[in-house]
C-alpha positions in Angstrom: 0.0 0.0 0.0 3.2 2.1 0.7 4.0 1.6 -2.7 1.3 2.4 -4.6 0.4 5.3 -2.4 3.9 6.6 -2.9 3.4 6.2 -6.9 0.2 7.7 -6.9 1.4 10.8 -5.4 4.5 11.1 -7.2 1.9 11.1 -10.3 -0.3 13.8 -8.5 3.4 16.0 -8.4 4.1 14.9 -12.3 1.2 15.3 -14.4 2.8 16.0 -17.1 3.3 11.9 -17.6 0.0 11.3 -17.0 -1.7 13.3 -19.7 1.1 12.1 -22.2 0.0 8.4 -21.5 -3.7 9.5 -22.0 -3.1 11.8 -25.0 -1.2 8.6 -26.7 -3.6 6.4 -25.5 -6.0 8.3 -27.2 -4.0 8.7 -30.5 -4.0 4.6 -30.3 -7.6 4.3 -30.4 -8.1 7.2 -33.2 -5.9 4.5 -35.2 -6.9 1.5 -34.6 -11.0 2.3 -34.7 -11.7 -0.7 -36.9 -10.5 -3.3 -34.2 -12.3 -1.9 -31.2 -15.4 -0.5 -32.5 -17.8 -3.4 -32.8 -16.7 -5.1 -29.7 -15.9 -2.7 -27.4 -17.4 0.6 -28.2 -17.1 2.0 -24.8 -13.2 2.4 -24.8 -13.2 6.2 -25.8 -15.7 6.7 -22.7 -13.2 4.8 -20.3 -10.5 7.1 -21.5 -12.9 10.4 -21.1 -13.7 9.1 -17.6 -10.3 8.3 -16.7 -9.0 11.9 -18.0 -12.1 13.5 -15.8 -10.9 11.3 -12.7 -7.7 12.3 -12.7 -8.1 16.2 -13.5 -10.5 15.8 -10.4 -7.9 14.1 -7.8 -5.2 16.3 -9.0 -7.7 19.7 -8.1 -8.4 18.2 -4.7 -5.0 16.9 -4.1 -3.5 20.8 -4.6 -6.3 21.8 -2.8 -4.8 19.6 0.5 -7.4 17.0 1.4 -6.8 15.1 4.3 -7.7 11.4 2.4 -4.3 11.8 0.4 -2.3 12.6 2.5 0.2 10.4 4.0 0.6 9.8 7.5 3.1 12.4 8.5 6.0 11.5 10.5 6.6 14.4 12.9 3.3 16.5 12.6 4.6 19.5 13.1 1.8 22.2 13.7 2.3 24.1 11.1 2.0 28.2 11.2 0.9 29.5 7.8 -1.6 32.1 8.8 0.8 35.3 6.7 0.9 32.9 4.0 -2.7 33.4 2.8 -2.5 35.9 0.8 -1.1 34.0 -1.8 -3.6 32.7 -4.8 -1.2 31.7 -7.3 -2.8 34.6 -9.5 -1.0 37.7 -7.7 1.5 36.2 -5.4 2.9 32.1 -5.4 4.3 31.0 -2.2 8.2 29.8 -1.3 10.9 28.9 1.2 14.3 29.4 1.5 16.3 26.9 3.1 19.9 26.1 4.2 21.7 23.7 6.1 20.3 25.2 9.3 17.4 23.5 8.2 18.8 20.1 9.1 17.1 17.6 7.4 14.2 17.5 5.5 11.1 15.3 4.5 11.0 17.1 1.5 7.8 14.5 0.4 6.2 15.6 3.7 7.2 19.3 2.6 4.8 19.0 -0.5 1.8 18.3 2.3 1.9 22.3 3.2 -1.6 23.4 4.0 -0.9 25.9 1.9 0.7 25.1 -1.9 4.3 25.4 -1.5 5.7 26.7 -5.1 9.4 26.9 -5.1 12.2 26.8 -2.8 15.7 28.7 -2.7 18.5 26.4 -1.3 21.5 27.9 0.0 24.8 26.5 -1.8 28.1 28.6 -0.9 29.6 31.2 1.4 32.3 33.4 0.5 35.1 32.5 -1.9 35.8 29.2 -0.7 32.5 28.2 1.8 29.9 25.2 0.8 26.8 24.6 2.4 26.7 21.2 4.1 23.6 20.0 2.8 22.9 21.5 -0.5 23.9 18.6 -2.7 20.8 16.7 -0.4 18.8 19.7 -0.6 19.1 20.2 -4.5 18.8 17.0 -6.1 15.5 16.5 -3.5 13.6 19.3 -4.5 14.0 18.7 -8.2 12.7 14.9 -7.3 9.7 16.0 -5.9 8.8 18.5 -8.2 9.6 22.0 -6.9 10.9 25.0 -8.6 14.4 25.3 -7.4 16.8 28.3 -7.2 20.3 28.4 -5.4 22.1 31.1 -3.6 25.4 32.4 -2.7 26.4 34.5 1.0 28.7 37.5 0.2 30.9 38.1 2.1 32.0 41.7 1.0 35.9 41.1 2.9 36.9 38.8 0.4 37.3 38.5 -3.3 33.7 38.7 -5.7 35.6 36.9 -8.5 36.6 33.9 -6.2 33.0 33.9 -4.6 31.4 34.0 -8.1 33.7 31.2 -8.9 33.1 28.7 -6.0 29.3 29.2 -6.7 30.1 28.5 -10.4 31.4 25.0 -9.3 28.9 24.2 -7.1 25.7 25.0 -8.8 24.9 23.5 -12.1 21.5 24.8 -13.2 18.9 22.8 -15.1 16.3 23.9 -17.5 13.2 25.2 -14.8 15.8 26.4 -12.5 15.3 29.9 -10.6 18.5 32.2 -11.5 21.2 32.1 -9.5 20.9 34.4 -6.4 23.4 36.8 -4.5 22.6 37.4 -0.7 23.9 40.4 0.5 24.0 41.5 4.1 27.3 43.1 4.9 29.2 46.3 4.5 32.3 46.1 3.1 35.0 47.2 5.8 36.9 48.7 2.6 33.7 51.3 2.3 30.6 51.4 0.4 31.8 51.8 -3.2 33.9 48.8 -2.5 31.2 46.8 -1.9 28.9 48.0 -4.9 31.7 47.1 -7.0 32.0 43.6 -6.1 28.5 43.0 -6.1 28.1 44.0 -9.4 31.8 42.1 -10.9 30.0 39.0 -9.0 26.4 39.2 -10.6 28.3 40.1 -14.4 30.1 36.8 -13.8 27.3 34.7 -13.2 24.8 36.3 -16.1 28.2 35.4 -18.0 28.5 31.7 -17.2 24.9 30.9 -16.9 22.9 33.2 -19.4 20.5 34.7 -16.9 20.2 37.8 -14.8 20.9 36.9 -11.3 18.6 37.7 -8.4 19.5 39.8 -5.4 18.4 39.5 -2.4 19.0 42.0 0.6 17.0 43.1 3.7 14.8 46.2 3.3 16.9 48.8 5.3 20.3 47.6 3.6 18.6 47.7 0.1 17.7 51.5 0.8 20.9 52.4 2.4 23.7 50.7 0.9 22.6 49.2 -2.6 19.5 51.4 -4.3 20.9 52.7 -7.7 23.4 50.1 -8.2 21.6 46.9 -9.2 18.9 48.0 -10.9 19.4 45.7 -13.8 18.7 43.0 -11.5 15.5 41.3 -10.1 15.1 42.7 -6.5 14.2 39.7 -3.6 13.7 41.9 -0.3 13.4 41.1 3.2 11.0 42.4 5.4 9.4 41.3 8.6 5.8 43.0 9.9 3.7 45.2 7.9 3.3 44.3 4.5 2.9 47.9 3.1 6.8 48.0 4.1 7.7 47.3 1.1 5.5 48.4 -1.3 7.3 51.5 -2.7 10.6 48.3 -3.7 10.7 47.0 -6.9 10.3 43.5 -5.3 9.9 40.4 -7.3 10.7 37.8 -4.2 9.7 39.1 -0.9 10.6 37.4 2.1 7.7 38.4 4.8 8.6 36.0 7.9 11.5 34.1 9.0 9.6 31.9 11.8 7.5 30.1 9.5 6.6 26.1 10.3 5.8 23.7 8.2 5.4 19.9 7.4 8.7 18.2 7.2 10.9 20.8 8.4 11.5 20.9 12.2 13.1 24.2 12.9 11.6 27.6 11.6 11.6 29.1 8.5 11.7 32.0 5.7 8.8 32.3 3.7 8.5 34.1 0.4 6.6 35.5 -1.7 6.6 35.8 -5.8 5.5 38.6 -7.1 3.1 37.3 -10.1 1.2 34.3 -11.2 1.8 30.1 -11.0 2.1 30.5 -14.9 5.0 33.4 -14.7 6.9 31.3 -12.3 7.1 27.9 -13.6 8.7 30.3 -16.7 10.9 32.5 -14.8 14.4 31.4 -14.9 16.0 28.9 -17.1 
């Protein structure tokens, strides 16, 4: 029963295989209508039915009910109240995760009350700094279906070439990946023009290597003070905890609104995000 339940949902999460088997299936009996139409004329209703069935489990599966969901393992009690306001028409929900995290059901992780949508995974520090558990954390969310981004610490004391160079090895991005990301949350003891600089020598790097304009991500106050006016080019992900009118006046396109979310399958708290468009934009936003 494991098994099957396992498959089922794994189906539920890819249904992209599905309708390709029905859509041939359905090819196969445009073709070979002289064999089956005498004896079993119903086959084209059986194939309706079965397309209806499943466009009807896959609507109430995203829609969370309790009858498919597996038993979870550590029920967490999850806190997704701020999370609400996201329809997957104006705003998609996210997480951003690193190795502080620990480990991760990341099948429970897909049982969110609330749709979970993509998920940034932290993958180097520095010029020489590697996250403990991104290689887990990066091949599991593309298994189970989520959009996936990666992101690299600054750390404005040391070298942005080197930096942009151990992400570079680290991260190999597939097609559906988010764009590489650059979290910046330091000053540069060498002063402010310093640290514009290298920001902007590590994000022409990466658009180099990997053919997409990198992300930046930065807390509301630092954006304002230390970075407004020099990476303008670049898609803006802004922190901000409270009020959500914070950050209206930012050209936001990930906003992270609370880092003491919980949720199924991760036992320690949490940033949640949100993207700034629809399901549609998202799932074509990156690679």
């Amino acid at each position: 029963m494991t098994l099957l339940r396992n498959l089922v949902i794994w189906l539920l999460n890819h249904p992209q295989y599905v309708l390709g088997l029905l859509g041939l299936s359905a090819l196969v009996l445009v073709f070979t209508k002289k064999k089956w139409k005498r004896k079993k004329p119903y086959l084209p209703w059986l194939l309706a039915l079965c397309f209806i069935a499943y466009v009807f489990v896959f609507i109430r599966f995203y829609d969370r009910i309790e009858a498919l969901r597996p038993v979870l393992k550590n029920n967490t009690q999850e806190n997704l109240e701020e999370s609400a306001i996201a329809d997957d028409q104006t705003y998609c929900f996210g997480l951003d995760i690193s190795q502080y995290q620990g480990p991760i059901n990341w099948d429970e992780l897909l049982l969110t009350k609330h749709p979970l949508r993509f998920v940034f995974i932290r993958s180097t520090m520095g010029s020489n700094g590697i996250d403990e558990r991104f290689e887990e954390n990066w091949t599991e969310a593309r298994r189970v279906g989520l959009k996936r981004g990666a992101y690299h610490f600054y750390r404005p004391f040391q070298n942005s070439t080197e930096q942009a160079e151990n992400f570079i090895r680290k991260v190999e991005l597939k097609e559906g990946d988010l764009p590489p990301v650059l979290d910046v949350e330091r000053t540069s003891p060498f002063g402010q023009d310093n640290l514009r600089q290298g920001v902007r020598n590590w994000l022409r790097i990466i658009e180099r290597h990997y053919g997409v304009k990198p992300i930046v991500y930065t807390g509301r106050h630092f954006y304002e003070k230390h970075l407004k006016g020099s990476i303008d080019a670049y898609p803006l992900w802004v922190a901000s905890y409270g009020e959500h009118h914070k950050v209206e006046h930012l050209p936001w396109l990930f906003y992270q609104f609370s880092e003491k979310m919980t949720v199924h399958g991760i036992q320690t708290n949490v940033d949640g995000n949100f993207y700034k468009g629809s399901l549609t934009k998202l799932r074509n936003f990156g690679r």
